[in-house]
N, C-alpha and C positions, 0 to 999 in steps of 0.2 A: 835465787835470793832476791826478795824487795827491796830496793832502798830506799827510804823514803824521804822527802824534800821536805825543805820549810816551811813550804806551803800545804804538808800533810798527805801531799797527792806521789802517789810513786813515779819512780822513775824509770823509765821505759828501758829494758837490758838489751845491750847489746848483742846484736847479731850481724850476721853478712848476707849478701848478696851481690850477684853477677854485676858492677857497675861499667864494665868496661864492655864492649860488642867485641863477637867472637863466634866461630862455627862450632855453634853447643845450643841445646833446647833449655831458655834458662827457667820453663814452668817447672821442674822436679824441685829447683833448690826456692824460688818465690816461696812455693804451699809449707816448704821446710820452715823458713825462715816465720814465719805467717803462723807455725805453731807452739813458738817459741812463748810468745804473748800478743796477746790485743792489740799494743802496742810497743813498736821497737824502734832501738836504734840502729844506721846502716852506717860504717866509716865512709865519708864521703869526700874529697877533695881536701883531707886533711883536719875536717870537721867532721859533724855531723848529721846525717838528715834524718827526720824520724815519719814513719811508714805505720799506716793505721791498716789493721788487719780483719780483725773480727767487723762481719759484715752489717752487723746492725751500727757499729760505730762508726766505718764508710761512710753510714746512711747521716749519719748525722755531722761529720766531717764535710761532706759534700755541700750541707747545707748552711753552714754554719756563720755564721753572721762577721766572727772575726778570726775567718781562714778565708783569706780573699787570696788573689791571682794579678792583683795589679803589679805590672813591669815596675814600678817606682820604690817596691819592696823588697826587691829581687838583694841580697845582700851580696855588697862586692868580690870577696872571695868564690862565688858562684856565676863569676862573670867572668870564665875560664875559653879564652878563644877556642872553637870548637864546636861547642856545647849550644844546644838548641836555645838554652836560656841564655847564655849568656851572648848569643847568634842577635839577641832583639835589640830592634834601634833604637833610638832615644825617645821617651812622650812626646818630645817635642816635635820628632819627624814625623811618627807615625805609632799610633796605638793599635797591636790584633784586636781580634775579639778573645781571643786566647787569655792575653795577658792581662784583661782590663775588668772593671767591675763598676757598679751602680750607672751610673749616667753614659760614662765611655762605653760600656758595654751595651748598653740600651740601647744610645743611638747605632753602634756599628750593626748589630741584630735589627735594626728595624731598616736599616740599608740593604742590607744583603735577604732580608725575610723574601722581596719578590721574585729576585732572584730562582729561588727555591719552594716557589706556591709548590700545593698542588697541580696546580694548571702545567705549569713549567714541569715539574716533576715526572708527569704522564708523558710532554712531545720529549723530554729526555728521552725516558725510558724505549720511546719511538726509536731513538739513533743508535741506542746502547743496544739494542735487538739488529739491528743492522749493523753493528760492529761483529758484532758474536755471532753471525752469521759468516761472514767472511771470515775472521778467523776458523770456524770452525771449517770452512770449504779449504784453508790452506791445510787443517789438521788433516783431513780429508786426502787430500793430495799426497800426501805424508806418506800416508800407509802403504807406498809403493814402495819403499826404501826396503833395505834389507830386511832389518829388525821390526822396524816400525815401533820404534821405543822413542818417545818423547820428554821433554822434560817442562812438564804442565806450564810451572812457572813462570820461563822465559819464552813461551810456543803460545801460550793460553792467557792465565791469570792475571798476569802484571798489565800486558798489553792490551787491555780491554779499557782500564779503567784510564790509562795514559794516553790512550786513544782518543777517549769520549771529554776528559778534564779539558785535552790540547782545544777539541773542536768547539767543547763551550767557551774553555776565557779567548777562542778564536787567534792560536797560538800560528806562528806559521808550519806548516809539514817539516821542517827539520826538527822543529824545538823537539819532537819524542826520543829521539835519537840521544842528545844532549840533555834530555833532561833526567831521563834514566842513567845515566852515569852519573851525572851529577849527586843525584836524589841516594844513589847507591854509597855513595863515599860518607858523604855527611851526615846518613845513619848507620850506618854498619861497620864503616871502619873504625881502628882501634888507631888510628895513627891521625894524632889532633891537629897536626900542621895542617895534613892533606884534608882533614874535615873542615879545618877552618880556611881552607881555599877553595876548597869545593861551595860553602854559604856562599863565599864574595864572587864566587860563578855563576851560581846562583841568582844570587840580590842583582848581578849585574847587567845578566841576561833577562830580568825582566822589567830593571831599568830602562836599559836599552828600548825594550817594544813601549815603554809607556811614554818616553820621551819622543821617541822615532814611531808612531803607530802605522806606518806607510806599508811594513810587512803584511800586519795584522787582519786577519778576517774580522767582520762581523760580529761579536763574543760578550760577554762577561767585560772585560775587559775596555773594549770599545764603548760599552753600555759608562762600566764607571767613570770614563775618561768627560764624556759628556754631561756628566753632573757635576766635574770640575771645572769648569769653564765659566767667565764672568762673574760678576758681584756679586750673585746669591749661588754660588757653587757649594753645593751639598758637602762634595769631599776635595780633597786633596791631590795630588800627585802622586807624593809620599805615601798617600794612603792605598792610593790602591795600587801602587810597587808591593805593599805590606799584605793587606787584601789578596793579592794575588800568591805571592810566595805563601800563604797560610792555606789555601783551594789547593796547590800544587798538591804540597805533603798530605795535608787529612782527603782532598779527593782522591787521591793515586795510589801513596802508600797504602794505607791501611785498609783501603779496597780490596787492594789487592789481595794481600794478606789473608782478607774475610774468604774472597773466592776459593784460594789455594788451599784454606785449612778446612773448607764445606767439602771440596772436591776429593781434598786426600780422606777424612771420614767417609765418605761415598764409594772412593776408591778399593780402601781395605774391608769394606766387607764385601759378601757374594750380589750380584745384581737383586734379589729378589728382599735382599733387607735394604735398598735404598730406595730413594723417594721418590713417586711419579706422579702423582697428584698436585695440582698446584697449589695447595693446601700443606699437603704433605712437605713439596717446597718451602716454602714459608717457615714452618715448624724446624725442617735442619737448619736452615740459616739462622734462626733465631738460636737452637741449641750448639751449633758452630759461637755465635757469638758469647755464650755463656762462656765455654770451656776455650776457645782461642780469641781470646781478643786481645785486639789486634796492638795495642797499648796495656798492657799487663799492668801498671802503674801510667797514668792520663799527665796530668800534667801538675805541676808545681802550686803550692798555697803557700802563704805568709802570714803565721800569724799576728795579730795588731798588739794581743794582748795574751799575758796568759793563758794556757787554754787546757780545760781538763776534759779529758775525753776516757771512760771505764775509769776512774781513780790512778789515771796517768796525767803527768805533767808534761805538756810541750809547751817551753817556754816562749818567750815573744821574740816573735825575728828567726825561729831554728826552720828552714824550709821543712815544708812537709809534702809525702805522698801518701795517696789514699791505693790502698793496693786489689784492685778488680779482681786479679785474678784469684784472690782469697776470699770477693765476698761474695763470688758469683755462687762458691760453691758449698755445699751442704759439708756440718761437719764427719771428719773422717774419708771424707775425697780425695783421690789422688789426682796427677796429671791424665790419666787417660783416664778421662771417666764418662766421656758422651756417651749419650744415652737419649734416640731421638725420642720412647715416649716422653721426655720431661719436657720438650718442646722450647729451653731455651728459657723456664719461666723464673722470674725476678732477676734476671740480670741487670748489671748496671755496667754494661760495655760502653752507651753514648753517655752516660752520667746520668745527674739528676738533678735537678731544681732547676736557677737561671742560667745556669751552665751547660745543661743540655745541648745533647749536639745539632746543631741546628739542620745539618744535612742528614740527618736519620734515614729519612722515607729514602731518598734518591741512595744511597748506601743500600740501603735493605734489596729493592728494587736490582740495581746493578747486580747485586751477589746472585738474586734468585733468579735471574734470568740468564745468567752462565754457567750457574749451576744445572738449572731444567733444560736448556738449550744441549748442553752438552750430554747427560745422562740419554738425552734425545736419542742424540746424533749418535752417539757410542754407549749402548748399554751392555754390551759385551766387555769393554774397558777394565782395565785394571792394574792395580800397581808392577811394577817390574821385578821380577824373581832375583834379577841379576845386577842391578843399579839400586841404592839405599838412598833410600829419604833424609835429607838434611833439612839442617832449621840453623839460622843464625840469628843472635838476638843478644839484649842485657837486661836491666832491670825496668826498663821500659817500652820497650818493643820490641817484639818478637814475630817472625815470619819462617816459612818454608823459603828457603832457598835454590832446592832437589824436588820435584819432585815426579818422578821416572815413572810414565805409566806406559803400558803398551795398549796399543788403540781396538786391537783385535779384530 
């Protein structure tokens, strides 16, 4: 049933979704919730947030002039200790690029753009192929064990991209150790104390190297530290404390993530239907990012003003999500729907407009070269008959947690 507002525009019906982290795959009940309406409402913290569904309304939600992402909008009851948003420091300390929009957002983007040239993006992809090299020699060595059963995740996927983020922001060799536990608690757990001690572990440990850089290699890092310095210092302290906790998560996690859910598609079918072409490569990471991405729901908007999006009303100030994993996909699709001829095509896994993810290419890159490296290394490979695939996740991200392959 419709109801309709004062404003003439309807009101978006409630429904649910997985808001807490948990060992469950929350893509089955997202595409549920997603077919309820265009647009819907989620119980959220005691309020409401509402979730834009239908994919052509994404497209215009994504763009939209007054659904911005500035931390200064963020409404107080969503500043729940824990909680990634409500995790953000003050404008005054330090603005992401995440949370910020028109000029704050300009300038952060045009800081971190060289970072992430092309130029830069290729001798990356130099180290990342020398990461996954080695890893792939220890998988190697593996296969003497009994079983020779692994579990991709924690042996392979995770480790690649933890590896290569450390060596760019120029972390020292213990941070991977510490920062994988950390990074584990503060998304996935369901227990908000230990999430909101794991952030201030977090924010602390990279206080620390930015105050103390004496550990510190060469890096990302080192590079910001030097534009803070003297009268015309570009940034801040604070800011690239902020800057760096933001690389940690979207370069590590959600890498991650990509590699693990290309590799388990690769995995569960027979060798001669996965990809060996580097073309062919390309094409599954791109249809991996259709159907698992890695952020099901991206990140938080506020609107300034009234906002009607399909003859739904989101009013002013109600947080919103724009939900990917509904508009990547065609209607009447379910959760398992890859399908490498489609090749991945109109997803909005990095987003779109100004928002766009700025480390695109270098993401794209890392996946396809862990994925091709390893189908290399092991084309015999395959899931395990006797160990089950898990995924833990909520309404916002979702990963493989399991996943058991035997090396052959």
């Amino acid at each position: 049933m419709n109801v309709t507002t004062k404003s003439g525009w309807k009101e978006a019906p409630e429904t649910t979704m997985p808001v807490d982290p948990g060992p469950f795959d929350c893509m089955p009940q997202l595409l549920a919730a997603a077919r309820v309406a265009p647009v819907v409402r989620i119980p959220y913290l005691e309020h409401h947030a509402y979730v834009v569904c239908d994919p052509e309304l994404v497209r215009a939600a994504l763009t939209h002039p007054a659904l911005l992402k500035d931390i200064t909008l963020v409404p107080e009851w969503m500043r729940k200790p824990g909680l990634m948003v409500g995790s953000q420091p003050p404008p005054e300390y330090a603005r992401a690029m995440i949370m910020s929009d028109g000029e704050n957002h300009a300038r952060i983007r045009r800081i971190h753009a060289p970072v992430l040239s092309p130029r830069n993006t290729e001798r990356w992809g130099e180290r990342v192929s020398a990461k996954v090299e080695g890893f792939l020699d220890e998988l190697e060595r593996s296969r003497s064990a009994e079983s020779g059963e692994v579990n991709i995740v924690t042996d392979y996927t995770h480790r690649i991209p933890l590896a290569f983020i450390s060596e760019m922001l120029g972390l020292p060799p213990e941070a991977e150790r510490q920062l994988r536990g950390i990074t584990d608690v503060m998304l996935y757990s369901s227990d908000y104390p230990a999430r909101k001690e794991a952030v201030g572990a977090l924010f602390g440990a990279v206080e620390g190297w930015v105050r103390d850089p004496a550990p510190l290699r060469d890096g990302v890092i080192t590079g910001l530290l030097a534009s803070s310095e003297g009268p015309d210092a570009a940034v801040t302290e604070g800011e690239v404390v902020v800057w760096t906790l933001g690389m940690i998560i979207t370069g590590y996690e959600t890498t991650g993530s990509l590699i693990s859910a290309s590799l388990y598609e690769a995995l569960r079918r027979p060798p001669e239907e996965r990809p060996r072409t580097e073309e062919e490569i390309k094409e599954w990471v791109e249809e991996t990012l259709r159907v698992h991405p890695p952020f099901p729901h991206p990140t938080w908007r506020f609107p300034t003003e009234d906002v009607e999006l399909g003859g739904y009303l989101i009013p002013k100030g109600a947080p919103v999500q724009v939900s990917i994993a509904a508009a990547n996909r065609r209607p009447g699709e379910g959760a398992d729907s890859f399908d490498a001829e489609r090749k991945g095509q109109g997803h909005l896994s990095f987003g779109l407009g100004m928002h766009y993810c700025i480390g695109a290419p270098l993401v794209r890159l890392e996946a396809q070269i862990a994925l091709g490296e390893f189908l290399r290394r092991f084309p015999e490979a395959r899931l395990s008959a006797g160990t089950a695939v898990e995924w833990e996740s909520e309404w916002m991200i979702r990963r493989l947690s399991v996943l058991p392959a035997v090396l052959a």
